[in-house]
N, C-alpha and C positions, 0 to 999 in steps of 0.2 A: 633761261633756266638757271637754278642756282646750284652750285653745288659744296655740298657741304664738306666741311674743313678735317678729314681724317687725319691717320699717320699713313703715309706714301706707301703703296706697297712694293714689297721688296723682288728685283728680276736680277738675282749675281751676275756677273759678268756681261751686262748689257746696257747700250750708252743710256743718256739720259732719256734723250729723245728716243731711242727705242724701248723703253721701259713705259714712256706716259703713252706712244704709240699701241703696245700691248694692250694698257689697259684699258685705252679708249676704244679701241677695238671690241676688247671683250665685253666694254658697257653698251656698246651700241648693237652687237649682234644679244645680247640680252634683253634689250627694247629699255634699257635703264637710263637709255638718251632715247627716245623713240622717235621716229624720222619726222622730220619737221623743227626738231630740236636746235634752238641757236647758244653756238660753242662761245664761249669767252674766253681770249689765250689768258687774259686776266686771272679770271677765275680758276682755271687748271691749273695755272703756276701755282696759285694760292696752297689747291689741294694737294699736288704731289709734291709742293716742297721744291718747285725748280726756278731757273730764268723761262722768262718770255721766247727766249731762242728756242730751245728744245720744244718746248708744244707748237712753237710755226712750222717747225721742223715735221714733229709729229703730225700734223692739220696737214700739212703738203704729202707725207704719203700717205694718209689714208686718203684725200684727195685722189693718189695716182689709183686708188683701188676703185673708187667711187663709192666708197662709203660716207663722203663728208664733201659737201659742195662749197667751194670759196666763190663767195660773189662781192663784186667791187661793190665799196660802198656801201655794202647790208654786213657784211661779215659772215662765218662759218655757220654753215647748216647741215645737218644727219639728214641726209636724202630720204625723198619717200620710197615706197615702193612701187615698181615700176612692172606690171605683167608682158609688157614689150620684153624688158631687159631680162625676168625670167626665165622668159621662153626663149630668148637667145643665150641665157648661160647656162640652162637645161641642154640645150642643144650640142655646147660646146664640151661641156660632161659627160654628155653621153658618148659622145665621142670619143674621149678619152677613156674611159673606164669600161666601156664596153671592148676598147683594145687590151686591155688591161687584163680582162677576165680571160679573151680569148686566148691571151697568152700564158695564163696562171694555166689556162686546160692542157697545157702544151709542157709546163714545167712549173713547181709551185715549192717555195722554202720549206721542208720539214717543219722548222724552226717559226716560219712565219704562219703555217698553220697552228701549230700549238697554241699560238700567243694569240689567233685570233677566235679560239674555242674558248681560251680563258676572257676573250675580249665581249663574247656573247651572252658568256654567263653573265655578265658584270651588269651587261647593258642591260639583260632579260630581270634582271632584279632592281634595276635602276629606274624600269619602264611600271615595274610591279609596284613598286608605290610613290609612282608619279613623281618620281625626282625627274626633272626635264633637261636642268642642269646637266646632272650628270649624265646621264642617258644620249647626252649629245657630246660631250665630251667623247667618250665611247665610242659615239656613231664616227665621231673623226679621226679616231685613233682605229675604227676597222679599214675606212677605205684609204688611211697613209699604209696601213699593213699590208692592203693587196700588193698596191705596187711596191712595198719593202719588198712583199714574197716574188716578186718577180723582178728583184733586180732594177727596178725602173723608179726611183722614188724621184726623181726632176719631176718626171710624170703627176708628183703631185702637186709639186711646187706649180705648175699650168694650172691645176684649178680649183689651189688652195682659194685665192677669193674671191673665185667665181663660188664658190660654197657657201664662204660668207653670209652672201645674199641669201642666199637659199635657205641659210638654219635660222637668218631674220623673220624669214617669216614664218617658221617649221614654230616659231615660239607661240604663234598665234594658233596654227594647225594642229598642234601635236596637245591639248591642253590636260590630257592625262591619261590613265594608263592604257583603256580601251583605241586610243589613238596609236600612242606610240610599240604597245606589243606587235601589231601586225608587223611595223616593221622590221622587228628583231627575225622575224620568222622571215621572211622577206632577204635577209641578211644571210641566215641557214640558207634558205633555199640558193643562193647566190653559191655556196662554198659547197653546199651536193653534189651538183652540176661542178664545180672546178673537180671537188674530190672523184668524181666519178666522166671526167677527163673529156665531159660533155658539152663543145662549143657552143651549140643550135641551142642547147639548154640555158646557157650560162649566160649567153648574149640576151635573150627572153626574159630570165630572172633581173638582169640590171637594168633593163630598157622600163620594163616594168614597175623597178623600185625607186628609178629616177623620175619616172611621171606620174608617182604620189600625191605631191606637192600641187603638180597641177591640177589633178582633178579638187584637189580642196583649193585652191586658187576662186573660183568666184563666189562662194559661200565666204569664204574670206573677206575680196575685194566687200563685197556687199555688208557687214557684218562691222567693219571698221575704215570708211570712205575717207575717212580725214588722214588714213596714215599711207594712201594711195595717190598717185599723180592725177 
């Protein structure tokens, strides 16, 4: 892959290597490196303007995420996607965030509610004319809010990039607005249920919003076979 020679973008106060890490990140869950893609520390240096150190640096933790495969010999590759690894980190999500909600119905921030009415609106307009980008931006700034609103944000840190995965392939799933409204609604219905202190509800509304993904999973696999294991 080549990649062309910008100005570096700018991340204040974060090392080098967590700056090219950043953005490689955000290029690869955008499908702007799309899996099967081979990295060159070469070439990265080139474009953000750094040493060869920092982007081995950066290659090795997305490596620990599994977003970027180091194989001897062949060098760095954007992983494909994997419906095994899915449904194991669907698994491990729901987990987490179905504890998540059960305890928002139990006690829930003022403050972290406000900010996620203003977080619905944003998304519900971002869904309305097919901004995807943005619209998942959003999507991940509501479930870092749950567990803000509940005191537990580590909680997200366990399955910030198990997410990752999951919005990789929401790029191919979600491709405009008739896709991505339902889930805003999906989103509401999640926060009814916490607002109206209903556990049985609230566990049902996530369990359901987190196996979205899957049922658009093999119209997918089938749709785009080269970017699947």
């Amino acid at each position: 892959m080549s990649l062309s020679l910008v100005s570096p973008p700018s991340f204040p106060g974060t090392s080098a290597a967590g700056r090219v890490e950043a953005e490689l990140r955000r290029a690869i869950i955008a499908l702007e490196m799309p899996p099967g893609t081979r990295l060159s520390e070469q070439e990265i240096a080139l474009k953000y303007g750094v040493s060869r150190q920092p982007v081995r640096e950066a290659l090795i933790a997305l490596a620990k995420t599994r977003l970027v495969d180091v194989q001897p010999q062949r060098g760095t590759v954007v992983v494909k996607f994997s419906v095994r690894k899915m449904m194991e980190a669907r698994f491990v999500r729901e987990a987490v965030e179905v504890a998540i909600v059960r305890q928002a119905c139990q006690a829930f921030s003022a403050q972290s509610r406000m900010r996620i009415a203003d977080l619905l609106d944003m998304q519900e307009k971002a869904a309305a004319r097919g901004d995807h980008s943005t619209f998942q931006h959003y999507d991940e700034l509501f479930h870092i809010e749950l567990t803000e609103g509940v005191g537990m944000p580590l909680a997200w840190e366990a399955i910030r990039d198990i997410k990752a995965h999951m919005d990789r392939v929401c790029q191919l799933t979600l491709p405009g607005a008739d896709a991505m409204l339902p889930l805003v609604e999906q989103h509401r219905s999640i926060m009814d249920a916490i607002d109206a202190s209903d556990r049985a509800r609230a566990e049902v509304a996530m369990r359901h919003h987190l196996t979205e993904i899957l049922r658009a999973l093999p119209k997918t696999e089938a749709s785009f076979p080269d970017l699947f294991e």
